[in-house]
C-alpha positions in Angstrom: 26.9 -6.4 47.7 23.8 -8.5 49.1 25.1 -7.2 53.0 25.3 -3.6 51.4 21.8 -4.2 50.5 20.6 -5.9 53.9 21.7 -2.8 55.4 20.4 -0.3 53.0 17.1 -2.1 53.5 17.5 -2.4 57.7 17.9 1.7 56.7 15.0 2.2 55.4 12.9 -0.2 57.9 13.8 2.0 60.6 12.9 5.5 58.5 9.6 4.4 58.1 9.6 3.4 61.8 11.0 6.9 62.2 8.0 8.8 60.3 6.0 6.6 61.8 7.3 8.1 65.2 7.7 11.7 64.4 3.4 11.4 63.1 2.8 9.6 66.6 4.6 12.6 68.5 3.2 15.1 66.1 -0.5 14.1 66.9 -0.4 13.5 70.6 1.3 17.1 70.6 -1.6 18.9 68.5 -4.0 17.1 70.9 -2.9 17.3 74.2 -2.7 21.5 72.8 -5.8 21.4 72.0 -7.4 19.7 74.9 -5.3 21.3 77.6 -5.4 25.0 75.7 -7.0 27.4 78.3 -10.3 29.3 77.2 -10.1 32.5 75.2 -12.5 34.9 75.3 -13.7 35.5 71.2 -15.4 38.4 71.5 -15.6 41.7 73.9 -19.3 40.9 73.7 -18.7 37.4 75.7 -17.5 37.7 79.4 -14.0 36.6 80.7 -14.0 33.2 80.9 -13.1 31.6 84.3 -9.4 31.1 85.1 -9.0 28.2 87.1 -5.3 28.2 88.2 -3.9 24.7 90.0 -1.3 22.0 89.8 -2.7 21.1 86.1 -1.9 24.5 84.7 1.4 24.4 85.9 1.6 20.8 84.6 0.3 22.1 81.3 2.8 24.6 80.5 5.5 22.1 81.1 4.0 19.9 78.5 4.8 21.6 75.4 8.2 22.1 75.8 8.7 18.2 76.4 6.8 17.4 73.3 8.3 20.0 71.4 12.2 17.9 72.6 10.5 14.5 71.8 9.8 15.7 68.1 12.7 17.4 67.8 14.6 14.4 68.9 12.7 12.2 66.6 13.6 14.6 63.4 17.5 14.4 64.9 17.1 10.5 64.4 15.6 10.7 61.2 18.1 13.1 59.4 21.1 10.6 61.2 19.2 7.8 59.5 19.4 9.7 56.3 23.0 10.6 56.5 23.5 7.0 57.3 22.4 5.8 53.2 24.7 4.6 51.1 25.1 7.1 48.3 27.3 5.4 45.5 28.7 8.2 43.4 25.6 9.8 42.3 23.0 9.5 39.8 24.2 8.2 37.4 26.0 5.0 39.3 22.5 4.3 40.9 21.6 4.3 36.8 24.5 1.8 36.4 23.7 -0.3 39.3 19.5 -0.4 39.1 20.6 -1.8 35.0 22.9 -4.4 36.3 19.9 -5.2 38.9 17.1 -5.3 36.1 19.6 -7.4 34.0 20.0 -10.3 36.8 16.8 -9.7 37.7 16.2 -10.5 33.9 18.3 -13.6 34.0 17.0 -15.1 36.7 13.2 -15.0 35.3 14.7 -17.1 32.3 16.4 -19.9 34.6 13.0 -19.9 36.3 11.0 -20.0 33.5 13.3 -22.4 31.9 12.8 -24.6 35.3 9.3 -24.4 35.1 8.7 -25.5 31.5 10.3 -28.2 32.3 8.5 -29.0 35.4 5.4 -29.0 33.5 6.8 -31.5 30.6 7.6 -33.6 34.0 4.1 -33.2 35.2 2.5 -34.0 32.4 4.7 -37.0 31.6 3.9 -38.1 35.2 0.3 -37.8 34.9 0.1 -39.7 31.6 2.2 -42.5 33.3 -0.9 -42.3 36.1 -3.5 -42.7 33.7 -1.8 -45.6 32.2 -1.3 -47.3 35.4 -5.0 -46.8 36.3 -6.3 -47.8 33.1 -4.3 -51.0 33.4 -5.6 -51.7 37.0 -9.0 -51.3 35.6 -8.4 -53.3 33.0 -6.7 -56.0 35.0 -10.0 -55.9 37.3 -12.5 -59.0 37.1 -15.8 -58.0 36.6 -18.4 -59.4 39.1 
């Protein structure tokens, strides 16, 4: 059960890593369209503007298509990640299993608390066995 888990949770590290991706690809793509987009002309009332065709526009067109693969790819990698969870029978076994969880979760907060009570008793016990001992080196202390 605890390696299901481990690899339930390595699951979910690397969908988060994944979104993380698919936001990084998303916004260098909006960007790199928006700062390489040619000028438009808004209005018949504004002139043409200036086309100046070279290497970069060629560059540019070829730009897209790649960024449009690399998210693409990312969401491929995401939905495998997806498919890849464990799904246990439904709803109403993930009911069945978070109870069991709350219930050792429950269990194990008794022994704990249980184990610190009595760590304070012990505390306590071995601070009043200090005070004794320094009162009794005080006390043993000749005055000058």
């Amino acid at each position: 059960m605890r390696k299901e888990f481990e690899q339930t949770m390595d699951i979910i590290s690397q969908l988060q890593e994944q979104v993380n991706t698919i936001a990084f690809v998303a916004m260098n793509t909006f960007g790199t369209l928006q700062r390489d987009a040619p000028p438009v002309r808004l209005s018949p009332n504004y002139p043409e503007p200036p086309a100046n065709p070279s290497e970069e526009t060629i560059n540019i067109s070829e730009q897209p298509k790649a960024m449009s693969a690399a998210l693409v790819q990312a969401a491929k990698r995401f939905d495998a990640l997806v498919a890849a969870l464990p799904l246990e029978g439904g709803e109403e076994v993930q009911l069945k299993r978070i109870a069991e969880l709350q219930a050792e979760n429950e269990a194990v907060g008794l022994e704990l608390q249980k184990q610190l009570e009595s760590a304070e008793q012990e505390l306590k016990q071995v601070q009043e066995l200090f005070s004794q001992a320094s009162d009794n080196c005080l006390n043993l202390k000749k005055p000058d």
